[in-house]
C-alpha positions in Angstrom: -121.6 11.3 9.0 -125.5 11.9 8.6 -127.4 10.9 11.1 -131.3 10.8 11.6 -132.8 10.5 14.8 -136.2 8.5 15.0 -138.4 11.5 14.7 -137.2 12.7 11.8 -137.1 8.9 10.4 -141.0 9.1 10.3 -141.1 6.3 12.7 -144.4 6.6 13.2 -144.7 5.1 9.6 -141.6 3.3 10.3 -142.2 0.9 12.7 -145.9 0.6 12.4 -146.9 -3.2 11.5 -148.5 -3.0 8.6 -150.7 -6.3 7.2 -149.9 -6.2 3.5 -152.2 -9.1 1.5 -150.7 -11.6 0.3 -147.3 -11.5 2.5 -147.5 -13.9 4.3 -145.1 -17.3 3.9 -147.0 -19.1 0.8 -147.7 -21.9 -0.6 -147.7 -21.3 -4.3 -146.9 -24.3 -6.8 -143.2 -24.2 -8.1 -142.5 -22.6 -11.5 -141.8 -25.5 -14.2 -138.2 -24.5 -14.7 -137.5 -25.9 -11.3 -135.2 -29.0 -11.2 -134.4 -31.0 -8.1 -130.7 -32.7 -8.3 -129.2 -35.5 -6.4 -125.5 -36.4 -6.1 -124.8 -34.1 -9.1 -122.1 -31.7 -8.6 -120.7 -29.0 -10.8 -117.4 -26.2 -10.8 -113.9 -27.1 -9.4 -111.9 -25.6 -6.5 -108.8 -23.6 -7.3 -106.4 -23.5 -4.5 -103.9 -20.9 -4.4 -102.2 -21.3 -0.9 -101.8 -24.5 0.8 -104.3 -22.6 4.1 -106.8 -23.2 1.6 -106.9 -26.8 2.5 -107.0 -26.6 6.1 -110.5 -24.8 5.0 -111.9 -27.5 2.2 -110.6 -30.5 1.8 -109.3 -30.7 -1.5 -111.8 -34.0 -3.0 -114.6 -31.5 -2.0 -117.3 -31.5 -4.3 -120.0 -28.6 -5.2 -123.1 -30.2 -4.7 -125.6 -28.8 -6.8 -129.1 -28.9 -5.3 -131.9 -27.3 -7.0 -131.8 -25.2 -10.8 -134.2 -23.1 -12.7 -134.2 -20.2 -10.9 -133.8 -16.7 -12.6 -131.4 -15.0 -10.0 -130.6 -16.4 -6.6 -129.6 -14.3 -3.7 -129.5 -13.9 -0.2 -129.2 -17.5 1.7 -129.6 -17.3 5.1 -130.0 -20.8 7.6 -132.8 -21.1 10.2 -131.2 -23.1 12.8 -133.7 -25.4 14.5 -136.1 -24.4 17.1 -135.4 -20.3 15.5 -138.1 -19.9 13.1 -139.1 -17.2 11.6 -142.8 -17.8 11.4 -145.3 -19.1 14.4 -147.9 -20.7 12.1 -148.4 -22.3 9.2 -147.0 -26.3 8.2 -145.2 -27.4 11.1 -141.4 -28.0 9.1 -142.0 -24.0 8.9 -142.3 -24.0 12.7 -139.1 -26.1 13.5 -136.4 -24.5 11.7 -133.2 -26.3 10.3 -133.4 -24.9 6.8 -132.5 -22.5 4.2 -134.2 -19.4 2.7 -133.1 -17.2 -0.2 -134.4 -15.1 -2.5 -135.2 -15.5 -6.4 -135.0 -11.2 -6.9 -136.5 -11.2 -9.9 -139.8 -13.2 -9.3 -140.2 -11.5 -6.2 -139.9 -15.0 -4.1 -138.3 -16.6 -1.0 -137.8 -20.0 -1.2 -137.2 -22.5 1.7 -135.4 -25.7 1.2 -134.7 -28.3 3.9 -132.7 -31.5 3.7 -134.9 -34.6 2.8 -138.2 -32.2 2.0 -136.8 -30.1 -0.8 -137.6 -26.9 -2.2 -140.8 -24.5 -1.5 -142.0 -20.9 -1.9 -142.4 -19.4 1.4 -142.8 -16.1 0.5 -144.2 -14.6 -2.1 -144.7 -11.4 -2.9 -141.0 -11.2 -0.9 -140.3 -7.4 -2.3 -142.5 -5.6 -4.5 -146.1 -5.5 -3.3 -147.3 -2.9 -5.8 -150.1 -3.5 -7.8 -148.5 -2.4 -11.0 -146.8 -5.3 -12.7 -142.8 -4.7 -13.3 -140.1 -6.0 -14.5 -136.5 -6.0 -13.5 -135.2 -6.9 -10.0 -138.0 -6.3 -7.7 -138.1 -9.2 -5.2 -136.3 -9.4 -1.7 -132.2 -9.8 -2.2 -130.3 -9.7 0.9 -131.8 -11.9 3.6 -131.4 -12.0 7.7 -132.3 -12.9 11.3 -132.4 -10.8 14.3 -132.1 -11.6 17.9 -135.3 -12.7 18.0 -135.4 -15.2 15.1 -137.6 -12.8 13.1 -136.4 -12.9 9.3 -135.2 -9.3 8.0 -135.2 -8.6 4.1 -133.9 -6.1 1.4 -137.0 -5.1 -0.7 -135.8 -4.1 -4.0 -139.3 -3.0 -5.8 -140.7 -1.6 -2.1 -137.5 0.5 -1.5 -137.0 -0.8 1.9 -135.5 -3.1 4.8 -138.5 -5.0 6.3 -139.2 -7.3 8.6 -141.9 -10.1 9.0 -143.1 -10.7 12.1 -143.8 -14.5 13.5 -147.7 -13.7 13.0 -147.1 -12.6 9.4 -147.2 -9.3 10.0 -145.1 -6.9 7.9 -143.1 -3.8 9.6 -141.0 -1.1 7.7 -137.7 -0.5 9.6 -136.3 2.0 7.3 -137.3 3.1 3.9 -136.0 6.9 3.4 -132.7 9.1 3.8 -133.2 12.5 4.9 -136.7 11.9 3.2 -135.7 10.9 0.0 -136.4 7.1 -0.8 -133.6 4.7 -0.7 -132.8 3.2 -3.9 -133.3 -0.6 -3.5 -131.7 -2.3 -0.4 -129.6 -4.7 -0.8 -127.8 -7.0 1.6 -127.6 -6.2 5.1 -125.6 -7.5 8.5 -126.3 -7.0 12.1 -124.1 -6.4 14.9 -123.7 -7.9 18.6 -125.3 -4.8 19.8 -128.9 -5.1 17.1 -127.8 -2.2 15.1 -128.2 -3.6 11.0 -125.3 -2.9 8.8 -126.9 -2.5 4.9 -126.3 -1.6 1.3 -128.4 0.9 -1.3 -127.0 0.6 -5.0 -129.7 0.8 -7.6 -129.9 -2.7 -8.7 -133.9 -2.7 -7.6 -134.8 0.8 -10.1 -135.8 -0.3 -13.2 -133.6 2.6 -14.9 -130.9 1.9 -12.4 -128.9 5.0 -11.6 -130.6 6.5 -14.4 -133.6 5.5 -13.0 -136.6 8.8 -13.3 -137.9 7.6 -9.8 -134.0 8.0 -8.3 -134.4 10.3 -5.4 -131.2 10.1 -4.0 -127.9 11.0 -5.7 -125.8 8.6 -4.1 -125.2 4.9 -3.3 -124.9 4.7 0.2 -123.9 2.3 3.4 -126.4 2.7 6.1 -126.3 1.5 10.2 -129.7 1.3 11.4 -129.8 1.3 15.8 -132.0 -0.6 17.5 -133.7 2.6 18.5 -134.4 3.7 15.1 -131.5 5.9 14.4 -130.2 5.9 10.9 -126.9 7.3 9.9 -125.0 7.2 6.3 -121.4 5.7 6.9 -120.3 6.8 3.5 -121.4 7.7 0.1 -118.3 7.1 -1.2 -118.7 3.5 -3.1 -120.4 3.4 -6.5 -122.2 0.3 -6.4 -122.1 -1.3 -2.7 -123.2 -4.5 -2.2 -122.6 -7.4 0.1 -121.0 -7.0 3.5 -120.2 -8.6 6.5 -118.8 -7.7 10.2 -115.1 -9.6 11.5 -115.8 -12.2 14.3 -114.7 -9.5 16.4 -116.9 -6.8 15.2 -113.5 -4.7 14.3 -114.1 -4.9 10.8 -116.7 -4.2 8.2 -116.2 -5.9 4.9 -118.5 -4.3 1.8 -118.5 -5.0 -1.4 -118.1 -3.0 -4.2 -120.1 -4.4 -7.9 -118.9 -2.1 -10.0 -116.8 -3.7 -13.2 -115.0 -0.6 -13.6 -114.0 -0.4 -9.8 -114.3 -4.5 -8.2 -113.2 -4.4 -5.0 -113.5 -5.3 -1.6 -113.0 -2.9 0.8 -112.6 -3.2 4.1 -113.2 -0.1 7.2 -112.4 -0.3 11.0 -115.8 0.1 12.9 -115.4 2.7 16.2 -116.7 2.8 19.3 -119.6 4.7 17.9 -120.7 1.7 15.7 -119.8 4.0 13.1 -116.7 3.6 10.3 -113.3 4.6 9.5 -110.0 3.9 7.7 -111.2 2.8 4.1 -109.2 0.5 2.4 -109.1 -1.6 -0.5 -108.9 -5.2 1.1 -109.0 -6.7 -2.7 -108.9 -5.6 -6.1 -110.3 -8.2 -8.8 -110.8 -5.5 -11.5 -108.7 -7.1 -13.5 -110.4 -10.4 -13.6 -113.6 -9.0 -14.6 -114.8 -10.4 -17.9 -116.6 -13.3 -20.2 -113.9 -15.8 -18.8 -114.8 -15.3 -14.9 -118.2 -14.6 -14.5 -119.7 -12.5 -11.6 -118.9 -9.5 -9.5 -117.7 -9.0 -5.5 -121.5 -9.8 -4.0 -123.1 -11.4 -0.5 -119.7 -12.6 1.4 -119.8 -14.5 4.8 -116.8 -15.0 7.6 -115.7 -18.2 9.4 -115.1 -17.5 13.3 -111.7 -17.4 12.7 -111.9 -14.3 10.5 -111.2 -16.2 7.0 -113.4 -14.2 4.2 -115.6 -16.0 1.8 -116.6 -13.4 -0.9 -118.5 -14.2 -4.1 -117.1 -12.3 -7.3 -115.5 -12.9 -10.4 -115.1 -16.6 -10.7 -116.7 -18.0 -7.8 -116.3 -17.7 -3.9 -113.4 -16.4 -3.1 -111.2 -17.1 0.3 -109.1 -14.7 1.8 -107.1 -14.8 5.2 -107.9 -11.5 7.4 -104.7 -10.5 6.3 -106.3 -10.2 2.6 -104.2 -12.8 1.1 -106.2 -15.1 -1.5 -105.8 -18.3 -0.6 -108.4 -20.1 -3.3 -112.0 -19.9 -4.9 -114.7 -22.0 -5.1 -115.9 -22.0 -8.9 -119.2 -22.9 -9.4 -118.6 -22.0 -13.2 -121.8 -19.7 -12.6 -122.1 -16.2 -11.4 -121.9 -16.6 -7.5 -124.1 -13.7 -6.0 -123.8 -14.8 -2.4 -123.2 -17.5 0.3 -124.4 -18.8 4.2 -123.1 -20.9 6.3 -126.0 -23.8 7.2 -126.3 -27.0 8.9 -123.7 -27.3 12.1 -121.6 -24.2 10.9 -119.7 -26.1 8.3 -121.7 -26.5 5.3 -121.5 -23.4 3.1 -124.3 -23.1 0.6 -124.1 -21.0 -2.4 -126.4 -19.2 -4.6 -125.1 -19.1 -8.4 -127.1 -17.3 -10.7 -130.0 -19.9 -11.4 -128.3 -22.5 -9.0 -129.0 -23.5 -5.6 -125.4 -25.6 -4.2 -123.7 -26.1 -1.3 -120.2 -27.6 -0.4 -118.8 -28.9 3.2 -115.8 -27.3 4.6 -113.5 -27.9 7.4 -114.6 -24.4 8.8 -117.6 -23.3 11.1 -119.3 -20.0 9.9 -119.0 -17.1 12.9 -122.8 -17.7 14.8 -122.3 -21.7 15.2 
């Protein structure tokens, strides 16, 4: 394990809010590819174990709910009364709705039964003034204790946070002083230490990129007091992840078509991990006929895994068995559980959906 300690971290830069123009939660018009859908639905469920149906019932439907975005990531529910933001239009103020990202118009949208779909954030990643191309926007997207939303800056190279005024604070961006590569989807723990990712994605060359500083793709814990410590460097292209109810387990995804796996590592005392293991192996599925990669995943609180990859969401048991998936027919890049618990909503590719289980997600 490396592990920096907050003066080495630069926190002086690290945790000092900084006002960037043009951060705060938006109002922009919506881009004319946007559609809003009612009582349309789309994809099938495949059920391989009868479990599967004590989780969906089996006439569920995929309710598709907004299209026309160019890659849709990172959903994360506001539950009322927990919003991120202090000021601005009062339906910002009261929770009880959704945010994700659009990665490569550097957005966060907010949607919200009955009002629909609008950009609260915007620029969300990439707050250069050199216009790029590529995957710059925000990708993974979270909540701390406190409400405040926490997001994956692809183009800035960093986790961030925005603060209920607006403001915008750094909480890590470098590795033994080399830049990350471009965070990616991130987790926090009981204790407020953050669980995240750092494959390329975000670099316009990727792993090839000229601006690469590190050598590595690396999972990161990040302590409440500022201490940052590589967990491994062992994964090629890590992605989404996500703690067991009890906290036992970390779950990471691994987006590599060569190497598509899940794998799964016992979490010590320390907060730091152990025992890696492949939890699943879809290699073999990758292709034209199942579209997507393991991505964001999610757990119910009874420990049931729901994964995006090759096909669709897929549902294991804790034990790893597959039990179904949830095809939207589109690359899946991640999932959140919304509404009381039970309402999963998915982001596929330039899709917005969402479909009602017979599960709660762990946090409701």
């Amino acid at each position: 394990m490396n592990t920096i300690h907050p003066p080495i971290l630069h926190l002086a830069l690290a945790l000092t809010a900084v006002l960037l123009a043009g951060c705060y939660p938006s109002q922009h018009g919506l881009p004319a590819t946007i559609q809003t859908h009612h009582g349309e639905s789309l994809g099938s469920l495949e059920v391989n174990d009868a479990k599967f149906l004590t989780l969906i019932e089996r006439t569920a439907s995929i309710e598709k709910l907004v299209s026309g975005f160019d890659w849709a990531e990172g959903p994360v529910w506001i539950k009322p009364g927990q919003a991120p933001v202090s000021y601005g239009p009062l339906s910002w103020r009261d929770g009880g709705y959704l945010l994700f990202s659009d990665v490569p118009s550097n957005t966060v949208y907010r949607w919200k039964e009955g009002e629909g779909l609008s950009v609260f954030l915007k620029p969300s990643g990439y707050t250069g003034k050199i216009p790029r191309g590529g995957e710059p926007g925000s990708n993974g997207l979270t909540t701390d204790s406190e409400g405040r939303l926490v997001l994956c800056e692809h183009g800035d190279r960093r986790v961030g946070r925005l603060e209920k005024d607006g403001r915008h604070v750094t909480l890590a961006d470098k590795f033994m002083g080399k830049r990350f590569n471009s965070p990616n989807d991130l987790v926090y723990n009981a204790q407020g230490d953050l669980y995240f990712t750092d494959p390329p994605y975000g670099l316009l060359g990727t792993n090839h990129d000229v601006g690469k500083e590190l050598s590595f793709q690396g999972v990161y814990r990040l302590r409440a007091n500022g201490e940052l410590t590589l967990l491994t460097d062992q994964m090629s292209r890590p992605n989404g992840l996500a703690l067991s109810p009890d906290e036992k387990v970390l779950y990471v995804a691994n987006s590599d078509p060569s190497q598509a796996v899940w794998m799964a590592y016992d979490v010590k005392a320390d907060g730091t991990i152990t025992n890696g293991r492949v939890f699943f192996d879809v290699t073999p599925l990758v292709g034209p006929g199942k579209k997507g990669l393991p991505d964001g995943m999610k757990v119910d609180r009874d420990g049931n895994l729901f994964a995006t990859g090759p096909g669709g969401v897929f549902v294991f048991s804790p034990e790893g068995k597959h039990l179904g998936t949830i095809n939207p027919g589109e690359a899946t890049a991640n999932c959140a559980w919304g509404e009381d618990g039970s309402t999963l909503y998915l982001t596929a590719d330039m899709f917005l959906c969402r479909i009602k289980t017979r599960t709660k997600g762990k946090g409701f």
